[in-house]
N, C-alpha and C positions, 0 to 999 in steps of 0.2 A: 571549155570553162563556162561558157555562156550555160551548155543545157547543164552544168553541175549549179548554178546559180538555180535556172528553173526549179529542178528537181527540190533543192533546199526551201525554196518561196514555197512550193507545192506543200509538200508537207508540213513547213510551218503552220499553214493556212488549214489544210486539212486536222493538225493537233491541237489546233487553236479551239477549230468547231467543234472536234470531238468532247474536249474538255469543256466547254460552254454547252452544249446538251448532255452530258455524262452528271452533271448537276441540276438542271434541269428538265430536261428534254422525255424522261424515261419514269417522274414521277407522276403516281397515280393519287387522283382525287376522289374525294366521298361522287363527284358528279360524274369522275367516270365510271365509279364503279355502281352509280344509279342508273346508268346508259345501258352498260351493261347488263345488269340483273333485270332492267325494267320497270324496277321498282326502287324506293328510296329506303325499305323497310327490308333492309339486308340482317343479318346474323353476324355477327363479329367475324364464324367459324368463315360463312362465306364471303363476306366484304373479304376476307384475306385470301381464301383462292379465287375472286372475282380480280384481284389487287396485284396477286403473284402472276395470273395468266397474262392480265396487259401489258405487266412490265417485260414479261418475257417478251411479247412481241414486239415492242419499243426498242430494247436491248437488241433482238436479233434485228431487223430492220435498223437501227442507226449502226451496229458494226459493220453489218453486212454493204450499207452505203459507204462507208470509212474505207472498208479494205478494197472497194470496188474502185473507186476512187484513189487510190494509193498506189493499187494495179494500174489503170491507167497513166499515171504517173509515172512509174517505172519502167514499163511497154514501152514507153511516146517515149520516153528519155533516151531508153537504149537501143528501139529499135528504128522510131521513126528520125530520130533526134528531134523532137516537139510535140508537145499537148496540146489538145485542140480541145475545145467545148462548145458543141453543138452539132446535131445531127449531120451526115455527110459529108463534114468538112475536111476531117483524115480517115484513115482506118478506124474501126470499134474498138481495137483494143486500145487505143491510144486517144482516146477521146473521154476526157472525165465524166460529161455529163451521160454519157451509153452506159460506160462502166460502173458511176455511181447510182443510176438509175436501176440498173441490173442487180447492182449489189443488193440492195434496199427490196429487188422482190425475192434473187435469193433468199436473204436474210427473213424475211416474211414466211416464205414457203418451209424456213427451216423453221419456226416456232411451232409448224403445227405440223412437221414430219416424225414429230417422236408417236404421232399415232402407228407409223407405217411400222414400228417396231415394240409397240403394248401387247405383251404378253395376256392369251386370252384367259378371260374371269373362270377360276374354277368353278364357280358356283354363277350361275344365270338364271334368268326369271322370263317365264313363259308368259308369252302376250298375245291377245289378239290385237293389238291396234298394231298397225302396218309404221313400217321404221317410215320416217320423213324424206322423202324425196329428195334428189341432187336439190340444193341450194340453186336459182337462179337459173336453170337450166338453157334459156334466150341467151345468156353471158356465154356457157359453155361450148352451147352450138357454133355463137359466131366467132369463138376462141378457133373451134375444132375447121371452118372453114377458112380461118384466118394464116393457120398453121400451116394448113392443107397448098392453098394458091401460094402462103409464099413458097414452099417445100418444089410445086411444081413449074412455079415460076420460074423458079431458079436454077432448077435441073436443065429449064429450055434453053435460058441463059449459057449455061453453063454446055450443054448437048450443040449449039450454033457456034461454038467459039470463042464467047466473049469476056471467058474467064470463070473463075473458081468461086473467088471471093462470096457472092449472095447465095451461093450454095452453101457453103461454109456456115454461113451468118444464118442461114435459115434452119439446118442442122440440128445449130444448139442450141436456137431456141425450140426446137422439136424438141428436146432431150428435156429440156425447163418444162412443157408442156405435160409429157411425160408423169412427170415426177409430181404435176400438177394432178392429173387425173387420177393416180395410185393414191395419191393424199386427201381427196376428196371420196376417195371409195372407201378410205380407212375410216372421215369423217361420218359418211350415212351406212355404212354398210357393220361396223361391230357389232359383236351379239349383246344385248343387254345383261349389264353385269347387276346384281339386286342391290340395289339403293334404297334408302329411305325418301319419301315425297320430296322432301327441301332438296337433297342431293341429285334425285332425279333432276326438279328444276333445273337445279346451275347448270346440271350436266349439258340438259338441251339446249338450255339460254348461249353457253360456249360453244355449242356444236353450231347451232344458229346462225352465228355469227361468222365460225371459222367456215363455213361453206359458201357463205355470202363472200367474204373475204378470198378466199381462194379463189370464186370463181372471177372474179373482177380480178383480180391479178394473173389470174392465165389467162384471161381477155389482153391485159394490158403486157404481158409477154408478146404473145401471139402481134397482137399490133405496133410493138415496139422492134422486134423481129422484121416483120414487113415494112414496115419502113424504113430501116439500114439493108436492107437489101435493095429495097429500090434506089435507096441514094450512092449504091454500088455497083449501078446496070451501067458498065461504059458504054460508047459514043452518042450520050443523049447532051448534044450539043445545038441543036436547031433548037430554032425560038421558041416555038410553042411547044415543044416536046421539054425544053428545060425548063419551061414554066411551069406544065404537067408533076414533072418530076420533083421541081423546088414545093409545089402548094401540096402535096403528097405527104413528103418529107415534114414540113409543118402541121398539117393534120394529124400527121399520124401518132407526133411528137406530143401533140396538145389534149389530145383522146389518152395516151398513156399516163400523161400527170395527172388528168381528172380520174381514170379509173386508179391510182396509186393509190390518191386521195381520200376518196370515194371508200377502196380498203384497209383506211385505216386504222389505229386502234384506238378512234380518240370519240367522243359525239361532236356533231355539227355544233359550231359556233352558236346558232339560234336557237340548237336544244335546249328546250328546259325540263328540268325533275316534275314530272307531277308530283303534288302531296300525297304522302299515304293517309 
């Protein structure tokens, strides 16, 4: 009776927030769409796909936290009998803030996978200037070695006895990773479809962005990944090895909301519009 209590408090809470960002949370401003383009001296044609792209990303990111968050919810009700929020404390799937964290890059990653399935331009335009490089490439690498040590970590783990679990955990975030690298190839790698100058712009201005964005969220996979498996390595119960382990756990937790952030689809607080 008690966890069918939770579970209702749960979800209240989660329909509450949904419906309080579903009104505003997901609208787009002439400031974002100045952030955006770069310029304040937009086109009607493009302020509206500059305006439809954020919102998508908004939309996917806030449902993707919702059903993340709702999962865990359900998971912990029925599997753990309890919800937990914060890193380490119960299992991942049962932990709102993993699950909603996760949701929210899901959701990210999904706004800008319908590259992975754009049907190529029958008509293309021959260039000599060279297509723009991976986005952030320092992000990708320490994503790629991030991956990497918890994947092998966890195998050792996992090879000495000490359970499944940070294997598991490490896995699927290899899989998010994955999905992350194909979507950033889709980003810099398409052949040029022939646009007019203005359309060129936005085009690159959105590409710009979603590469930057991408790679900061498979950073923050990749790190959010290793740190649920370290807070999954059983018998680290001596002192300075659980100290180790707790200041880990909190690092790793506080590096994924800043890069979350970071990939927003919002400009910084401090930004301001230059005048055109």
């Amino acid at each position: 009776m008690a966890s069918f209590g939770i579970l209702l408090l749960a979800l209240g809470i989660i329909i509450a927030a949904g419906l309080s960002l579903a009104v505003g949370g997901t609208h787009v401003s002439a400031r974002d769409v100045a952030w955006l383009a770069g310029t304040s001296d937009s086109s009607p044609a493009e302020t509206d796909v500059y305006s439809r792209y954020l919102q998508r990303h908004r939309v996917h990111r806030l449902v993707g936290g919702l059903l993340g968050a709702l999962f865990a919810v359900i998971a912990g009700t029925r599997w753990y009998g309890s919800v937990s929020f914060g890193v380490g404390t119960n299992g991942p799937l049962a932990d709102m803030l993993f699950c909603g964290l996760s949701g929210v890059l899901v959701g990210a990653f999904s706004a800008e996978t319908f590259r992975l399935s754009e049907p190529p331009s029958a008509t293309i335009s021959a260039s000599l200037t060279q297509h723009a490089g991976v986005a952030r490439p320092q992000l990708i690498r320490a994503a790629r070695v991030s991956s990497l040590g918890a994947l092998l970590g966890s195998a050792l783990v996992a090879a000495t006895g000490n359970g499944l679990t940070p294997l598991w955990i490490a896995i699927g975030g290899l899989v998010v990773a994955l999905v992350a690298e194909a979507t950033q190839s889709a980003i810099t790698g398409r052949r040029r479809p022939v646009l007019s100058d203005r359309a060129q712009a936005v085009d690159l201005r959105m590409r710009s962005f979603a590469g930057t964005s991408i790679a900061r969220l498979q950073l923050a996979v990749a790190v959010l990944t290793a740190t649920w498996a370290v807070s999954q390595v059983p018998g680290v119960d001596a002192g300075p090895l659980t100290l180790v382990q707790a200041l880990a756990v909190i690092t790793g937790f506080v590096i994924t909301v800043v890069l979350l952030h970071r990939a927003s689809p919002r400009p910084p607080r401090k930004w301001i519009a230059e005048p055109s």
